[in-house]
VMD Tcl script that draws the C-alpha trace (Angstrom):
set ca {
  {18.71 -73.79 27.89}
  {20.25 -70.59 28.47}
  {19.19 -67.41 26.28}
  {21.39 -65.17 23.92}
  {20.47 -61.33 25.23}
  {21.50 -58.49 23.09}
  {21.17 -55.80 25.52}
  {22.35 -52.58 24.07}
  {21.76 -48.69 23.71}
  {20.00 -47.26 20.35}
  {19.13 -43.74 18.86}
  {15.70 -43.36 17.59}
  {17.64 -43.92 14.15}
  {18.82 -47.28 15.16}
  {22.81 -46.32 15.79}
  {24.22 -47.90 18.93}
  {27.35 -45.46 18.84}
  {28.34 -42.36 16.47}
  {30.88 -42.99 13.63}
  {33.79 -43.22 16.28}
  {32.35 -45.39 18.89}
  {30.57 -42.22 20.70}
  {27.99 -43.02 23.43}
  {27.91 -39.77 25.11}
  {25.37 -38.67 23.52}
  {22.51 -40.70 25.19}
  {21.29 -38.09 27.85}
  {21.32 -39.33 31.33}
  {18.84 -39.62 33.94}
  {19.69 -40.31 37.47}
  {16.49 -42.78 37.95}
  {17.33 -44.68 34.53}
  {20.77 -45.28 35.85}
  {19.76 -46.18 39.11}
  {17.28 -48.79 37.93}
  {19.85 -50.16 35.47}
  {22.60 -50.37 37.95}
  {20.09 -52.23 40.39}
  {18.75 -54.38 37.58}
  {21.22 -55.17 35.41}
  {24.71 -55.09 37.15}
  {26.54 -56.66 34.44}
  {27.27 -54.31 31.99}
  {28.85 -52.04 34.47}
  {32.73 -52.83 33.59}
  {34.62 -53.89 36.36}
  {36.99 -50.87 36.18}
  {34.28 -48.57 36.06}
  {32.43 -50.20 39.19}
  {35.78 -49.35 41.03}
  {35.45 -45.80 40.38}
  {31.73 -45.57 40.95}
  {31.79 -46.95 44.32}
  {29.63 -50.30 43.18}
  {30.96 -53.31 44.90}
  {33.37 -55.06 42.33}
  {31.87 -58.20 43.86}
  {28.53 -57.11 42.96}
  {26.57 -60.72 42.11}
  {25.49 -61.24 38.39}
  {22.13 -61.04 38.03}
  {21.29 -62.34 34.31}
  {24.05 -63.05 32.86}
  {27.76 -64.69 33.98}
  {28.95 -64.52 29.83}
  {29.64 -61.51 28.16}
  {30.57 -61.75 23.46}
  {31.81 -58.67 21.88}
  {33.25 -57.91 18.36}
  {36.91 -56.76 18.31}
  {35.37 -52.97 18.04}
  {33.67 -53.25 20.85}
  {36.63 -54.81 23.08}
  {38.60 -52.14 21.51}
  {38.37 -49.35 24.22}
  {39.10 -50.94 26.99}
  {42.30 -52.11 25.35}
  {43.27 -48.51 24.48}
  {43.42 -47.49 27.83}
  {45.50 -50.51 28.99}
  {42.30 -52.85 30.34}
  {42.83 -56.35 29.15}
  {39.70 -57.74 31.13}
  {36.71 -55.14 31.10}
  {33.73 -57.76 32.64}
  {36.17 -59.35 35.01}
  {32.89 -60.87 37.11}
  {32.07 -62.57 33.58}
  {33.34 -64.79 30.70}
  {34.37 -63.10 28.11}
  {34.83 -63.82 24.42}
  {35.56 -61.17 21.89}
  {34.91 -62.62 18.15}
  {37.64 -61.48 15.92}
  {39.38 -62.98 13.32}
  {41.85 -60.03 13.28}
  {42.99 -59.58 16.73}
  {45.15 -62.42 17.99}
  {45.18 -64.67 21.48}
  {44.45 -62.58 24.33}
  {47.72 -61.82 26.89}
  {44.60 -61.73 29.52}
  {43.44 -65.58 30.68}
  {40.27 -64.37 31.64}
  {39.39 -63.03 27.82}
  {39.23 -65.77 25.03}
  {39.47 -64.40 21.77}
  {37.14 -66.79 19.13}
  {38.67 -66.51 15.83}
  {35.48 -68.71 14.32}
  {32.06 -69.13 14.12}
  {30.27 -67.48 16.03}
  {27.31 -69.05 15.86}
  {28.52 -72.57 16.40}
  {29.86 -70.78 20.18}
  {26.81 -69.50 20.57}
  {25.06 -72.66 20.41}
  {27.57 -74.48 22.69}
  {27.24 -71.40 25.00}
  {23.65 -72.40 25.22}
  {23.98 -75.64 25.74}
  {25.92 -75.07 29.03}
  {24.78 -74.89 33.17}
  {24.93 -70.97 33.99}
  {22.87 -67.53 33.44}
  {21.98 -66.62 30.41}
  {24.49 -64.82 27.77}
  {24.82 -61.24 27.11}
  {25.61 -60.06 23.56}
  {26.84 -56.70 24.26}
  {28.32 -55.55 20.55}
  {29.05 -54.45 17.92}
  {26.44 -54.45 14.84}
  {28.56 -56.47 12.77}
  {28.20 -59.14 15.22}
  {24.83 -58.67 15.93}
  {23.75 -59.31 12.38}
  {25.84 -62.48 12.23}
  {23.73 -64.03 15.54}
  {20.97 -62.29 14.77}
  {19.66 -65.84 14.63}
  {20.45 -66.90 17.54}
  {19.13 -64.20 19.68}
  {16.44 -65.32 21.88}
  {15.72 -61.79 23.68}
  {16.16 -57.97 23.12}
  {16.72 -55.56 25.76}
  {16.69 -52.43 24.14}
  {17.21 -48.64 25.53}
  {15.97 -46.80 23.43}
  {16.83 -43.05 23.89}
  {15.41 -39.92 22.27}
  {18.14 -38.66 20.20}
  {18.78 -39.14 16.58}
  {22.78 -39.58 15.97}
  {22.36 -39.33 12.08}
  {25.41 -41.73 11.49}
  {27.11 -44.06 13.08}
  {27.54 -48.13 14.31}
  {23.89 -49.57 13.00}
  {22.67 -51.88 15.73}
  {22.54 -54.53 13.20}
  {25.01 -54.27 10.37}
  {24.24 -57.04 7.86}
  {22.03 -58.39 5.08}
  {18.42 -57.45 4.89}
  {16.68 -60.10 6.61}
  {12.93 -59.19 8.13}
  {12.84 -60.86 11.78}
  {9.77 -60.41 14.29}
  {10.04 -59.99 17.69}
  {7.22 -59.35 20.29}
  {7.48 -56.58 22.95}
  {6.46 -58.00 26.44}
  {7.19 -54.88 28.61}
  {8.46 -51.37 28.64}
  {9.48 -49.03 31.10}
  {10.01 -44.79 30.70}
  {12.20 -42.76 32.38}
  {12.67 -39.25 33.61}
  {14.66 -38.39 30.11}
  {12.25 -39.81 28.00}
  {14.38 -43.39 27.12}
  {12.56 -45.94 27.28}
  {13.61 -49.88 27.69}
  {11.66 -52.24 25.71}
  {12.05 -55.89 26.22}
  {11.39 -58.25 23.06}
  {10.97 -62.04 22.94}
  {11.58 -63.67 19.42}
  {7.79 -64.05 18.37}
}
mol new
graphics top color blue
foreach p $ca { graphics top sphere $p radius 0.5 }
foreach p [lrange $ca 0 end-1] q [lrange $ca 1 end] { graphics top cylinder $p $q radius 0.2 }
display resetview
């Protein structure tokens, strides 16, 4: 059965972007983005691997299905991209945004979780939850695995990486992994 992945960036104070959808913030580190870019290809949006110089045909490694809330699809729209993870499926869960104009993006107007449970039901890689909070909290359930980066900055306000009702859940670190700016990535199983 394939695994839901929420595989995101966090402040030490738990925000995954500042009150506007900042991420600039995080400092960078040439061996963290190395590693990620040989390790986890996927999250690098197609339109971004053309200006970087990595091959747009760049295998998947993890995951071949990419879910995002409407805020986090949002911008790539507002700078005309329709399809940001071209090399993956992609469903953005929204019950405000209508049908995509893009065939390659389906927009999911329902329940998430009941996708999320078909999704893992199906042949392929595992499935990459890549935002927002709101739509973290409402799988929270369903995730199987966190991938956290975990950088040493405190934004003081912003998008919560979980932004729902108080509801304890354990997970169990397996491995971690430092970096030259002091981020660490931290993977969790659900205990």
């Amino acid at each position: 059965m394939r695994k839901l992945v929420y595989y995101v960036a966090v402040s030490l104070d738990g925000y995954i972007a500042g009150p506007g959808g900042e991420f600039d913030f995080y400092p960078l580190a040439d061996d963290m983005s190395a590693w990620i870019d040989e390790r986890y290809p996927e999250p690098m949006p197609t339109f971004v691997r053309m200006q970087t110089g990595m091959p747009v045909d760049t295998p998947n490694k993890n995951w071949d299905t990419v879910l995002m809330g409407r805020g986090t699809y949002e911008p790539a729209l507002s700078v005309g991209v329709t399809s940001p993870y071209a090399h993956l499926k992609q469903y953005v869960i929204s019950s405000t945004l209508g049908p995509s104009s893009d065939p390659a993006v389906e927009v999911v107007a329902g329940d998430p979780v009941a996708l999320v449970r078909e999704l893992k039901q199906a042949d392929g890689l595992d499935i990459w939850l890549c935002g927002g909070g709101n739509l973290a909290a409402q799988l929270a359930d369903e995730i199987d695995e966190l991938i956290i980066k975990s950088y040493p900055v405190i934004a003081g306000a912003g998008i919560p990486a979980f932004a729902g009702a108080f509801t304890p859940t354990l997970f169990t670190p397996t491995r971690r992994m430092e970096f030259s700016n002091n981020a660490q990535v931290t993977w969790y199983s659900r205990a």
